[in-house]
N, C-alpha and C positions, 0 to 999 in steps of 0.2 A: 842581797836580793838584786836581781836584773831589773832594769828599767829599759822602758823604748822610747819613750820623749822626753828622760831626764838622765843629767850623770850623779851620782852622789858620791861622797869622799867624806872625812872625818879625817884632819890633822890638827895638833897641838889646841884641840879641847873646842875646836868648831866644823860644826856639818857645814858642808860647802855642796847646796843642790843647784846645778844649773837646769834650767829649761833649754833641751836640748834639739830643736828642730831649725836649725843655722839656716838653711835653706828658701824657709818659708817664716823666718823672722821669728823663730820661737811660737809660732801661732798657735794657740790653747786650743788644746782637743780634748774628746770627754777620756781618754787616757791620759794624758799628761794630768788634768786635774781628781783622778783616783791616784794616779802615781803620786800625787807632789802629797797629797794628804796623806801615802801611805809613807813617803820618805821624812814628813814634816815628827808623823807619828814614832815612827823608828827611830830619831831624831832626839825626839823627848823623853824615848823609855833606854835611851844609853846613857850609860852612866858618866862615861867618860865625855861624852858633848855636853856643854855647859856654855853656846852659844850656836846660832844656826844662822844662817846666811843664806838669801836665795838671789839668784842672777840668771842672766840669760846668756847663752853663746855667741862668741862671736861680735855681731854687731848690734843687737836689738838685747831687750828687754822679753819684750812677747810684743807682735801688733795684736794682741784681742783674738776673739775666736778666729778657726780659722774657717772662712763667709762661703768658703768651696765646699766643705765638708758640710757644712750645716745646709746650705741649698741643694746639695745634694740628697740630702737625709732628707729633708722636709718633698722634694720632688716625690722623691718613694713612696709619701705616704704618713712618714713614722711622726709620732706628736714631738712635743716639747720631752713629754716624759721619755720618751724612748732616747731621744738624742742624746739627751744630757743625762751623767749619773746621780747626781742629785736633784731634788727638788725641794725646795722650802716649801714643809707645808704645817710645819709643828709650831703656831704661834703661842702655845701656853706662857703661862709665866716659868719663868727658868729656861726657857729653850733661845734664850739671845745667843748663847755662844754655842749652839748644838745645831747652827745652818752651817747651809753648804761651804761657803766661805768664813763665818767667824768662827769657828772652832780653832781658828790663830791662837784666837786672844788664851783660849784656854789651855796650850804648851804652856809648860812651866817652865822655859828657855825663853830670853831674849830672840825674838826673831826679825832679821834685819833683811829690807828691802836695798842690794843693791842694784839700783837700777842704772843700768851701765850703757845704756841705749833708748831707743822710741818703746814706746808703752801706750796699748789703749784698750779700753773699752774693758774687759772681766778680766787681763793680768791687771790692769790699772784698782780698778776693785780689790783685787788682791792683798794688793800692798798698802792699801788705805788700812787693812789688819794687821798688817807688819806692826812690831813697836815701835820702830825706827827705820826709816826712809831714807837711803843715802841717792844723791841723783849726779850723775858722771855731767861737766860742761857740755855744753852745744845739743845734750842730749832735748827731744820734745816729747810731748804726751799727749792724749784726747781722751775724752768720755766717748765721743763716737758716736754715744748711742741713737742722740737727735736727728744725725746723720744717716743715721738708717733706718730711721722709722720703729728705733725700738725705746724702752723705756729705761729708767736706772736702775740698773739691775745687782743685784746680788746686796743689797741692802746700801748700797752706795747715797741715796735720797737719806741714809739714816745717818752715813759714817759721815761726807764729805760737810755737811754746815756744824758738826762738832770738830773739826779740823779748820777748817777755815773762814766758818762764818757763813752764815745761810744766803748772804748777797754773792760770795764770790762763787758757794758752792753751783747756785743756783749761774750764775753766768759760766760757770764750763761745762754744766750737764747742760743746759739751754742750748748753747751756741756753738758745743763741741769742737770749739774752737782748738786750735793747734796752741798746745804752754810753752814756752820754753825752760828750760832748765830754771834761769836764774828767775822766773817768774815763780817760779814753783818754791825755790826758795823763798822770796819775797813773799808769798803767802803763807809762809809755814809748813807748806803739804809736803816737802823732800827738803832738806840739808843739802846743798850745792859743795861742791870736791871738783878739782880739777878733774878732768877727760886722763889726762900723764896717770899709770898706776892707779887709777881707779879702784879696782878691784884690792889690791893689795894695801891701800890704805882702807877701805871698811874691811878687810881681816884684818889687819893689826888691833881696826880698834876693838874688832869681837875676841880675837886673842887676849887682848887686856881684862875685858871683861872677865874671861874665860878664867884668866890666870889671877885676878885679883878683888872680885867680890863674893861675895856668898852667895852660892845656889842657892838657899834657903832663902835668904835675903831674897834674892831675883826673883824666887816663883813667888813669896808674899805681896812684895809691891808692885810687881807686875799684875795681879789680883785685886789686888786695891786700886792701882786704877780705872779697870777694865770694869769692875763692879760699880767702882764711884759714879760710870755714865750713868748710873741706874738706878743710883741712890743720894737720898738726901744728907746736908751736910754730917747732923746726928748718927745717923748712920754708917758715916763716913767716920766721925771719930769713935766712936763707939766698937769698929773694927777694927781700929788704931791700937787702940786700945790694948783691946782684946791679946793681936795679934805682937801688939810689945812685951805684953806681960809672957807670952811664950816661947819668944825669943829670948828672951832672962838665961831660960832652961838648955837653950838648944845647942849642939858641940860647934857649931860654928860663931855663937855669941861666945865660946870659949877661948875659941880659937882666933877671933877679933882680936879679944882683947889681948892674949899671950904673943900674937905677932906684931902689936903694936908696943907692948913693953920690953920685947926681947928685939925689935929692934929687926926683923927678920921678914921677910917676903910672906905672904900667907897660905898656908895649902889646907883649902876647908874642905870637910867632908862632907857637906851637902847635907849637913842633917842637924 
């Protein structure tokens, strides 16, 4: 499939989607966020990806929307609905991973945030659904939103004080202050990596993944913990459970165990 504001590739078992607008710092437009969901999705239904990766070109990450297009759109007239292609509006129960942005969590692939530059405001969002957050040195971030007189949006008010603690969440969405990288590490919210090879060290280590755990294994626990924000401990084991006892059966607990007695590299079939 052709993209306009993203590239996508698949080599040795990972999607590699960059956000592609170098120019204007990757800045999220309501194509780029149909495309990334359409390339996240093609992503999880190949057989052969068995990790995904998302980056931005160049020197940026994404700055957040992009403020020209959207002031433009809103000048003409058009609502919130017309601008943007999604809208959260389905708050039932079961619908937490079926908004605009968490339907991350529900790929059954690892999906890793390399953020290899500045990040703010709804790519920042974003990557708060990633599983894993890698963040390039000297690289900064913002929530922004304070800054413009808008609010946390894309459920960010929900994600960010389960990542970091509802004091520090609440002091970057406040004060939309400028992070630095190694702050960002020091709170937990990105894994700090030198700026050197950035890129090429978060594929390696999604290549590892790719080449040496169980798919089945990955889409299970990546489930459980995604579900666990949602549920009580009981519950939590109780899937555990469940979900051990079905592993017993499945060709990749066969295949565990035969490359660990034979001594040999593992290649599971994902089932």
């Amino acid at each position: 499939m052709a993209y306009c504001d993203l590239q996508y590739a698949v080599g040795d078992g990972v999607a590699l989607i960059t956000l592609n607008r170098p120019e204007r710092l990757n800045a999220w437009t309501p194509t780029m966020q149909v495309e990334l969901k359409q390339a996240l999705l093609a992503a999880a239904g190949d057989s052969t990806v068995r990790a995904i990766v998302v980056t931005g070109a160049d020197r940026a990450f994404s700055a957040g929307m992009d403020l020209g297009l959207l002031s433009e759109a809103l000048a003409q007239g058009r609502t919130m609905r017309e601008v943007l292609p999604e809208v959260a509006e389905d708050d039932s129960p079961g619908a937490d991973f079926d908004q605009p942005l968490s339907y991350v969590a529900k790929i059954p692939k690892p999906v890793i945030a390399a953020i290899n530059g500045p990040v703010a405001g709804v790519a920042l969002c974003f990557s708060l659904y990633g599983d894993l957050r890698f963040i390039a040195a000297g690289t900064k971030l913002t929530t922004a939103f304070a800054n413009r007189g808008l609010i946390a949006e894309f459920g960010s008010a929900w994600m960010l004080p389960r990542l970091i603690g509802p004091m520090n969440a609440l002091d970057l969405l406040l004060s939309g202050r400028t992070v630095e990288a190694e702050e960002a590490d020091r709170l937990g919210l990105a894994r700090l990596l030198p700026a050197e090879a950035f890129l090429e060290t978060v594929l390696a280590y999604a290549k590892a993944l790719a080449a040496s755990v169980s798919p089945r294994s990955v889409a299970v626990i990546k489930r459980q913990v995604w579900q666990g924000m949602m549920q009580s401990l009981a519950q939590a084991c109780v899937l555990a459970d469940r979900e051990a006892a079905a592993s017993l059966h499945s060709e990749d607990f066969k295949e565990g165990l035969a490359h660990f007695f034979e001594k040999r590299p593992p290649n599971f079939p994902g089932r």
